[in-house]
C-alpha positions as CSV (number, residue, x, y, z in Angstrom):
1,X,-26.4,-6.9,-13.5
2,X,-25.1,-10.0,-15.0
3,X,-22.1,-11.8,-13.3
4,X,-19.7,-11.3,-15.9
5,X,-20.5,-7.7,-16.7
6,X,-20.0,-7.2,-12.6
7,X,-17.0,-9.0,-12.7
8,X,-15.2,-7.0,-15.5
9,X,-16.7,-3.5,-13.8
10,X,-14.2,-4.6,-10.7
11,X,-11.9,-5.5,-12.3
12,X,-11.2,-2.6,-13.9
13,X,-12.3,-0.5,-10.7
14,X,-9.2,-2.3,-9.0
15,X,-7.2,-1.9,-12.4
16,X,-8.0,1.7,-12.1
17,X,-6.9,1.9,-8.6
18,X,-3.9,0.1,-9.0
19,X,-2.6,2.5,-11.3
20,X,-3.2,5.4,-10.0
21,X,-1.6,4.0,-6.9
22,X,1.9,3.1,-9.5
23,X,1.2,6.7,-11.0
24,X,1.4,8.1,-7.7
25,X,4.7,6.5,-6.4
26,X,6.7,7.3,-9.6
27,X,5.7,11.1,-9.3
28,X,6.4,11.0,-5.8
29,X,9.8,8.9,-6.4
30,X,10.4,12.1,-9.2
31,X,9.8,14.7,-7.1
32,X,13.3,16.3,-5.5
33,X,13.9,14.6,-1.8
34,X,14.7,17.1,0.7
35,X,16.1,15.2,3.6
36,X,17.0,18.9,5.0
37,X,13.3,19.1,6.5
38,X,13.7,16.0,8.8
39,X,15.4,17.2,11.8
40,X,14.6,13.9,14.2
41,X,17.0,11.0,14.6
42,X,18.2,9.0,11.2
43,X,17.0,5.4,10.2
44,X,20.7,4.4,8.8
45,X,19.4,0.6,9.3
46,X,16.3,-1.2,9.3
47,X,15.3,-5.3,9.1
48,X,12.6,-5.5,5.7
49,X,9.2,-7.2,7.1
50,X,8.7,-10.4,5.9
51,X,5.2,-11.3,4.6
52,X,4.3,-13.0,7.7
53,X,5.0,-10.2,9.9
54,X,2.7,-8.2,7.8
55,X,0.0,-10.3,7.7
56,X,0.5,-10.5,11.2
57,X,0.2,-6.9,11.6
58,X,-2.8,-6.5,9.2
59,X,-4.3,-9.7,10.9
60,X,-4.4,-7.6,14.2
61,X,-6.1,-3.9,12.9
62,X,-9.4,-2.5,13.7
63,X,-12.3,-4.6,11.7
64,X,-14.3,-0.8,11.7
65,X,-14.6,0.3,8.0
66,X,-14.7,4.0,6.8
67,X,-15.4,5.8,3.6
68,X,-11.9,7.4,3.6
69,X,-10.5,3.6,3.4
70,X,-9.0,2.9,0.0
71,X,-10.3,-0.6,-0.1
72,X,-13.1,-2.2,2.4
73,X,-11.6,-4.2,4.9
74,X,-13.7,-7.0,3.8
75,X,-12.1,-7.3,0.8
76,X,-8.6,-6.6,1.6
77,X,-8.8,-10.1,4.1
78,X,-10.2,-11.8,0.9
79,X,-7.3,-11.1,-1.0
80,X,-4.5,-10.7,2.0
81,X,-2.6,-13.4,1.0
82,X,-2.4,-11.7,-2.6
83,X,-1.9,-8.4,-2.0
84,X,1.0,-9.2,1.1
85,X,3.9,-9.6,-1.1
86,X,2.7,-6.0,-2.5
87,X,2.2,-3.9,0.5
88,X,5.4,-5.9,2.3
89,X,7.5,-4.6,-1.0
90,X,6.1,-1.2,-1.2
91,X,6.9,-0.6,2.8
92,X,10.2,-1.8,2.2
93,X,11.4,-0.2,-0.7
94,X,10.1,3.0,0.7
95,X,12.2,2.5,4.0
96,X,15.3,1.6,1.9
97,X,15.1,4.4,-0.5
98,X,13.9,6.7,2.7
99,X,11.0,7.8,0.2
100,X,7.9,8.2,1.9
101,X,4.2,9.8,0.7
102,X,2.9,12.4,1.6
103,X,-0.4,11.3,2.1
């Protein structure tokens, strides 16, 4: 395939993922809450990770890939210090908001 035909079928693969990834949050963020089926101890405070600390974390995983993996690990240390700010916002905002996925 040429280069640029490549180029735009990833772009729109990782386009695609993106949002179904927003899609996914907002339905989840719609659906009722029901804090009545947690019975364990409450998180009333918590420190937000700061992008370093996650790329430390991330830096630190298991290389191993699987096919379950919603990116290739490869990839996702290619772009770490693009995607960071992302994953580091999503966490916290889901600890703030106590909203977490189901999946």
């Amino acid at each position: 395939k040429p280069a640029n035909q490549l180029c735009d079928e990833m772009q729109k693969f990782f386009q695609d993922k993106v949002e179904k990834i927003y899609s996914e949050m907002i339905s989840t963020h719609e659906d009722e809450h029901d804090s009545s089926a947690f019975d364990g101890p409450t998180l009333s405070e918590f420190q937000p990770i700061s992008d370093e600390e996650l790329t430390s974390i991330l830096s630190d995983i298991n290389k191993k890939e699987c096919e379950a993996d919603p990116i290739p690990i490869k990839l996702l240390f290619q772009v770490i210090k693009d995607v960071t700010p992302i994953i580091s916002f999503i966490v916290n905002d889901s600890l703030r908001r106590g909203i977490f996925p189901n999946r």
